[in-house]
C-alpha positions as CSV (number, residue, x, y, z in Angstrom):
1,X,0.0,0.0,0.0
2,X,3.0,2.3,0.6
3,X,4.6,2.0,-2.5
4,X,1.6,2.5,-4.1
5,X,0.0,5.6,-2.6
6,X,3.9,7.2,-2.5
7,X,3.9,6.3,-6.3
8,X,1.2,7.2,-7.5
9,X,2.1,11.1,-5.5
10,X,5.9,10.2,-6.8
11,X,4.7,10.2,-10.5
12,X,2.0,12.8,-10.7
13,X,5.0,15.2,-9.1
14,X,7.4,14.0,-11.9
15,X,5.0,15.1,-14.1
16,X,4.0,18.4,-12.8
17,X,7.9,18.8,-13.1
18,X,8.4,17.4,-16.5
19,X,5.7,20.1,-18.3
20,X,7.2,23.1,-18.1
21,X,10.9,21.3,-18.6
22,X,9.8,20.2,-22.3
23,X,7.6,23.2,-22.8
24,X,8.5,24.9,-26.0
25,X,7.9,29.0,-26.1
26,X,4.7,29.0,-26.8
27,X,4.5,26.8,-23.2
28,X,6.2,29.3,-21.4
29,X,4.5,32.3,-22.3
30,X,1.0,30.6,-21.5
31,X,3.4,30.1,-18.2
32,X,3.7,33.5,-17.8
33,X,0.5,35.2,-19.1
34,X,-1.9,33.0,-19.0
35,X,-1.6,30.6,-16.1
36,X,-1.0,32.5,-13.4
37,X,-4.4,34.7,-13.7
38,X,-6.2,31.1,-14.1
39,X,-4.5,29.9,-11.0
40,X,-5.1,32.9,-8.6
41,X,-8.8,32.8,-9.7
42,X,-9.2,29.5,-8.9
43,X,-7.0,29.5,-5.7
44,X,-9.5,32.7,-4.4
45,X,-12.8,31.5,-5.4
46,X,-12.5,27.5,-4.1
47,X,-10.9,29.5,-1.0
48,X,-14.4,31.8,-0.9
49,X,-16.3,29.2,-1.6
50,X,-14.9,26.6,0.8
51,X,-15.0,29.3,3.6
52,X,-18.6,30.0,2.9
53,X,-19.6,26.7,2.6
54,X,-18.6,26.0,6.4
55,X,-20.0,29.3,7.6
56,X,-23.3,28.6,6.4
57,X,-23.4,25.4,8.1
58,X,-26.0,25.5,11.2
59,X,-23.9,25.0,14.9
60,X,-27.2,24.4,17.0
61,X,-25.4,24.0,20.1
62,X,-21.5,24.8,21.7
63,X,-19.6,22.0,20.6
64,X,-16.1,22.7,22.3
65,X,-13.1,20.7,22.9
66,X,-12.2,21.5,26.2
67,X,-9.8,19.5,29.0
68,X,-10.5,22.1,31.8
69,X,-12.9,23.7,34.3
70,X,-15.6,25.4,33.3
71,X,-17.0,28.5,34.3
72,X,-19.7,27.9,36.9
73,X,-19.7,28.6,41.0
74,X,-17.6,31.4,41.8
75,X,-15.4,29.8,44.1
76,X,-14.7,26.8,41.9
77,X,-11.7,28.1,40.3
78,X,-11.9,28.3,36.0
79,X,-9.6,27.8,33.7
80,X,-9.9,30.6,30.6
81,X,-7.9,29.0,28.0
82,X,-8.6,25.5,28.5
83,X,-12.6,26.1,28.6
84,X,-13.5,29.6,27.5
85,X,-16.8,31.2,29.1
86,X,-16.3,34.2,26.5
87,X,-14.9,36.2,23.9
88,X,-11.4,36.9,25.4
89,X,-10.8,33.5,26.4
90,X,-11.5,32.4,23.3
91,X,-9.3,34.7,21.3
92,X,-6.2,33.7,23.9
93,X,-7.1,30.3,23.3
94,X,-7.6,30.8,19.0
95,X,-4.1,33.0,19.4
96,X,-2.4,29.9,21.1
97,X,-3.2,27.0,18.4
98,X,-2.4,29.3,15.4
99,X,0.9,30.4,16.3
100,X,2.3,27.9,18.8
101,X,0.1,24.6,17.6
102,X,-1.0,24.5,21.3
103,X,-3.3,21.5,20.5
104,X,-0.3,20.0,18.7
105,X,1.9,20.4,22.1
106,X,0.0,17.8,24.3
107,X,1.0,15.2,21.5
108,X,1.7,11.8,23.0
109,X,2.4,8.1,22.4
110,X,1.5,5.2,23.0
111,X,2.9,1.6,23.3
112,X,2.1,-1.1,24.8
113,X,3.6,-2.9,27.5
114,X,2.9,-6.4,28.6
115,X,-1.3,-5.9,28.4
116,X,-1.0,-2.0,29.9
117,X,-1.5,1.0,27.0
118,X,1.8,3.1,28.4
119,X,1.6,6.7,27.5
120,X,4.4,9.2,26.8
121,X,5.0,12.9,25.7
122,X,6.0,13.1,21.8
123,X,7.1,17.1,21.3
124,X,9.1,16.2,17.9
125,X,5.9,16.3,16.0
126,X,4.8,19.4,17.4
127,X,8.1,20.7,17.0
128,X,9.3,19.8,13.4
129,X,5.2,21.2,12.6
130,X,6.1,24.4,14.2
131,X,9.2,24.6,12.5
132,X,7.7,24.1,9.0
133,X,5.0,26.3,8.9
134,X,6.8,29.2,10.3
135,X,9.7,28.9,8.2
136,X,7.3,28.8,5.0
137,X,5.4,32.0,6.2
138,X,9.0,33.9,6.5
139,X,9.3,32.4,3.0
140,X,6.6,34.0,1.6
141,X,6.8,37.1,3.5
142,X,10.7,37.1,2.0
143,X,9.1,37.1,-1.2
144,X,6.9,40.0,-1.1
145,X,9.9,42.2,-2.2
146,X,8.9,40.6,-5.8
147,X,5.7,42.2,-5.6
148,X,6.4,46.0,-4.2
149,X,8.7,48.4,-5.3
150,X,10.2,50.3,-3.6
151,X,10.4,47.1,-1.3
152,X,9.4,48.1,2.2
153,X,12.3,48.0,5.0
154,X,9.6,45.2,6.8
155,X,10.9,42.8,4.3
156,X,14.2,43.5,3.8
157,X,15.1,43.7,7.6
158,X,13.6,39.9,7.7
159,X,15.3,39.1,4.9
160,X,18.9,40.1,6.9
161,X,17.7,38.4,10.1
162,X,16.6,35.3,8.1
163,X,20.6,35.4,6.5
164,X,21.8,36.3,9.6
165,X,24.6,33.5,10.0
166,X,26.1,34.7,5.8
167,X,26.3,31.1,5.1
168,X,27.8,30.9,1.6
169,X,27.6,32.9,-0.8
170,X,24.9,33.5,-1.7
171,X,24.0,33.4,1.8
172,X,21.7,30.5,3.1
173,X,18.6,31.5,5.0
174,X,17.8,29.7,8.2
175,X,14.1,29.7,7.2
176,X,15.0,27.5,3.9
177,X,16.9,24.7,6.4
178,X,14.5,24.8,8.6
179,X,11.4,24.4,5.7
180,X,13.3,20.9,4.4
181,X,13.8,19.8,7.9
182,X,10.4,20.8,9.2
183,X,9.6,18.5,5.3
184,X,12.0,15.9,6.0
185,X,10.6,14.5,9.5
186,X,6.6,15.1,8.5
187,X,7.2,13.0,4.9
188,X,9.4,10.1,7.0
189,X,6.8,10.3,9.6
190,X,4.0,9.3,7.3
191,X,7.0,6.4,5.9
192,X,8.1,5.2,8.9
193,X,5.2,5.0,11.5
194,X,2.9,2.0,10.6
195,X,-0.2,3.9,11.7
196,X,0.3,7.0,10.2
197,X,1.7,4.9,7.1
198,X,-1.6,3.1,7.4
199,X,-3.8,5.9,7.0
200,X,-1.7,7.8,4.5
201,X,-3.5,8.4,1.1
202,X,-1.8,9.6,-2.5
203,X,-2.8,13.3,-1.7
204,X,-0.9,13.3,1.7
205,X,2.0,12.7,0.0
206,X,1.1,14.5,-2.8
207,X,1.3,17.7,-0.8
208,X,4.7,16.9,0.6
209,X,6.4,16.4,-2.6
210,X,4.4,19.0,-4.0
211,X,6.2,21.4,-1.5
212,X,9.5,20.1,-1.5
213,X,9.7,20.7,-5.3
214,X,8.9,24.2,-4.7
215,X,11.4,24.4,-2.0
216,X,14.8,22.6,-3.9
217,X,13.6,24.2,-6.6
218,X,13.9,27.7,-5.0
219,X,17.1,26.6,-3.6
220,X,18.9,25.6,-7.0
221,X,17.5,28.8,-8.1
222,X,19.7,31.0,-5.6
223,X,22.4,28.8,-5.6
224,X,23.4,26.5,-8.1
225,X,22.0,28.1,-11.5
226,X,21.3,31.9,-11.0
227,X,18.3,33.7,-12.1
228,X,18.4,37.0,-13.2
229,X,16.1,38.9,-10.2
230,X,15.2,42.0,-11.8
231,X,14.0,39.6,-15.0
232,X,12.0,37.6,-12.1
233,X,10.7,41.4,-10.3
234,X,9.8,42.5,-14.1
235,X,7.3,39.3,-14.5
236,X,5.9,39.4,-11.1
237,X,5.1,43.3,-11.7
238,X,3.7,42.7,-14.8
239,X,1.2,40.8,-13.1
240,X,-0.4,43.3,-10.9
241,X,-0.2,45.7,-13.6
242,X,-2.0,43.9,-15.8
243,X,0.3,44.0,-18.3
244,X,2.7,40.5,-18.6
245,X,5.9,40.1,-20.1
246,X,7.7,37.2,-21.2
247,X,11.7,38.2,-20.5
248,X,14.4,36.3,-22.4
249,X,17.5,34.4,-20.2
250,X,15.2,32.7,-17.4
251,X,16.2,29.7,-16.7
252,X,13.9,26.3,-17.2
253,X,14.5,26.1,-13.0
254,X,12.3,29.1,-12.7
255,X,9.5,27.6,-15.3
256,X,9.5,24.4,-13.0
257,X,9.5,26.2,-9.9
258,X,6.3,29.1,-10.9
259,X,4.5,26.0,-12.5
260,X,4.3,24.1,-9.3
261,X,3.7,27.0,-7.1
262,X,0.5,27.8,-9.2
263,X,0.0,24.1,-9.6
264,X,-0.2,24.3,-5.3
265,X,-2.6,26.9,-5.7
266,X,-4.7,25.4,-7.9
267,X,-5.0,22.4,-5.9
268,X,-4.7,24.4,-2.7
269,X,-8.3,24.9,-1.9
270,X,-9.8,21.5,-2.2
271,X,-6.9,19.3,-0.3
272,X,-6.6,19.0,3.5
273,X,-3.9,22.4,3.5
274,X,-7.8,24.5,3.6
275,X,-7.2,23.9,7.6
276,X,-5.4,27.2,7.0
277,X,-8.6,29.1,6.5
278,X,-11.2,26.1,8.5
279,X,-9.2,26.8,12.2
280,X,-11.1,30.3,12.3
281,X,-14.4,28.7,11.7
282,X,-13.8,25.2,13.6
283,X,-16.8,25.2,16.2
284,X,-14.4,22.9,18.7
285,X,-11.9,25.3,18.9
286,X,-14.1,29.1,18.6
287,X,-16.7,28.6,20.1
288,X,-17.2,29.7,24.1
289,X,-18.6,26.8,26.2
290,X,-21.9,28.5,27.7
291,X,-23.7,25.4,27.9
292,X,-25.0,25.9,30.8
293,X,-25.9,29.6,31.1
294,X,-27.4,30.0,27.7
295,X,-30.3,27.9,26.0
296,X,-29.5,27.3,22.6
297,X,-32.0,26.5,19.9
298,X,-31.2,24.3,17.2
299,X,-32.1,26.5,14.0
300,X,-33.4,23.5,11.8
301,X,-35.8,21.9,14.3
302,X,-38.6,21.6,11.9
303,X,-42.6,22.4,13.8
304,X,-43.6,19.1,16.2
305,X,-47.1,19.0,16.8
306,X,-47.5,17.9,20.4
307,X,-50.0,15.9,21.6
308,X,-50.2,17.8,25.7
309,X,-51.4,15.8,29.0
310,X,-54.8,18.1,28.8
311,X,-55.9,16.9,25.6
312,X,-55.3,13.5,26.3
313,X,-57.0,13.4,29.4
314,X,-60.0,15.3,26.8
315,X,-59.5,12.7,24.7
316,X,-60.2,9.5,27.2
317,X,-61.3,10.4,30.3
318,X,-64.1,8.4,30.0
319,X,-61.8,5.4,29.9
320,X,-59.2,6.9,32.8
321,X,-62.4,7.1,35.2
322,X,-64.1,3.9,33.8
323,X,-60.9,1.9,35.2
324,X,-59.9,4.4,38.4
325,X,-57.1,6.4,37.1
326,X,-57.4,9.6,38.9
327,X,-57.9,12.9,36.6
328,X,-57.4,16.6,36.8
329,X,-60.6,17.2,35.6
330,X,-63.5,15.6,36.4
């Protein structure tokens, strides 16, 4: 089943690669002036219309994950973040899973030992999942200086604390090591782990590879076979002024690396990577647990017609008396 499923993701990535590598011209202006448009309108309306579709979905009652004491007697002592009464406690609690994976954190495992389940703490997957997603956010935000110009001294004073070390020349950023680490450990974990190996289908590996080509990629780019960066800020404005160019002397690294990127958009919002945008509307983890101070209705109860005690005593009284059952009514 492994070889399968990584296959099957191992192939569809070669090929992704392989299309702009033995595009001709024509190929890589529909690369540059076509494709890209196509790409961010699908990426923004499957991420509208993903984001909608959840909204509109009926939460008739607080359905919170909580490990903690709730609010209740005053005395009883709460705890805010753990079980939120309200809209602060909620906020602390939403700030804490989206930029420390605070969920993620009480990872554990589990093996048994003799007939006993024995439980211990497992930090390296909340770790290396840190690590990866905040090392591809300073990616992206490094990248901004493609799309402004003047570019904004935000961007360039990451850039010099990202390079900090001067590794090489040019100099490696610690956010690229960290994104193939952060890579490395979540792809072997989904290898090596029988039950994560287990439940691992095509598209979860998909995603991996997906991203690592866009990350080596990037990284042959700036520093084995250079790419001329004003050619790369010319195409990139051309964009947002509606008005595409097609430079000569870019190399067939950059075609393979803006195809997959748009590729991952494309694809972006109908894969599992749409938890970016369903955490905000996740009724486990934004929702206050109030259970038990506010009545809430469920909003597609359809009308029950009731049949009340009065009108069936009306309805056989006759009966109730006839055998001795007492009545309100006589």
């Amino acid at each position: 089943m492994l070889m399968k499923n990584l296959g099957i993701s191992i192939v569809a990535v070669v090929i992704l690669i392989a299309l702009p590598a033995l595009a001709s011209v024509q190929g890589y202006n529909f690369f540059l002036t076509v494709f890209p448009y196509a790409a961010f309108a699908v990426f923004l309306g499957g991420f509208i219309y993903r984001m909608v579709k959840w909204w509109i979905i009926p939460v008739p009652f607080r359905i919170t994950t909580t490990c903690g004491q709730q609010k209740s007697l005053p005395w009883i002592k709460q705890s805010p973040l753990e079980n939120p009464a309200g809209f602060w406690g909620v906020a602390g609690r939403m700030a804490l899973e989206i930029f420390l994976f605070r969920s993620l954190f009480r990872n554990t495992s589990v093996e048994i030992s003799g007939k006993r389940p024995v439980y211990g703490s497992a930090k390296w997957l909340w770790f290396f999942g840190l690590v990866f997603h905040w090392s591809l956010l300073i990616i992206v935000l490094r990248h901004l200086r493609f799309f402004i110009e003047p570019v904004a001294p935000w961007i360039a004073g990451l850039s010099a604390l990202d390079g900090f070390f001067e590794i090489g020349i040019p100099a490696l950023y610690l956010s690229d090591f960290a994104v193939l680490a952060g890579l490395s450990v979540l792809f072997l974990r989904r290898v090596i782990i029988p039950r994560v190996r287990y439940i691992s289908l095509p598209v979860d590996y998909f995603a991996l590879l997906l991203i690592l080509g866009i990350v080596v990629t990037g990284l042959l780019m700036r520093h084995f076979f250079s790419t001329d960066l004003l050619a790369v800020k010319s195409i990139v404005l051309g964009w947002i002024t509606l008005s595409p160019v097609v430079p000569a002397g870019i190399g067939i690294f950059f075609y393979i690396h803006l195809f997959l990127v748009f590729t991952l958009m494309v694809w972006f919002p109908f894969s599992k990577l749409m938890h970016l945008g369903g955490v905000f509307l996740s009724p486990t983890r934004i929702l206050a647990n109030n259970n038990r101070r506010e009545r809430h209705i469920n909003p597609w109860n359809a009308p029950v017609k009731v049949h009340t005690y009065a009108e069936y005593e009306d309805e056989f009284r006759d009966k109730m008396k006839a055998v001795g059952l007492p009545v309100d009514k006589e």
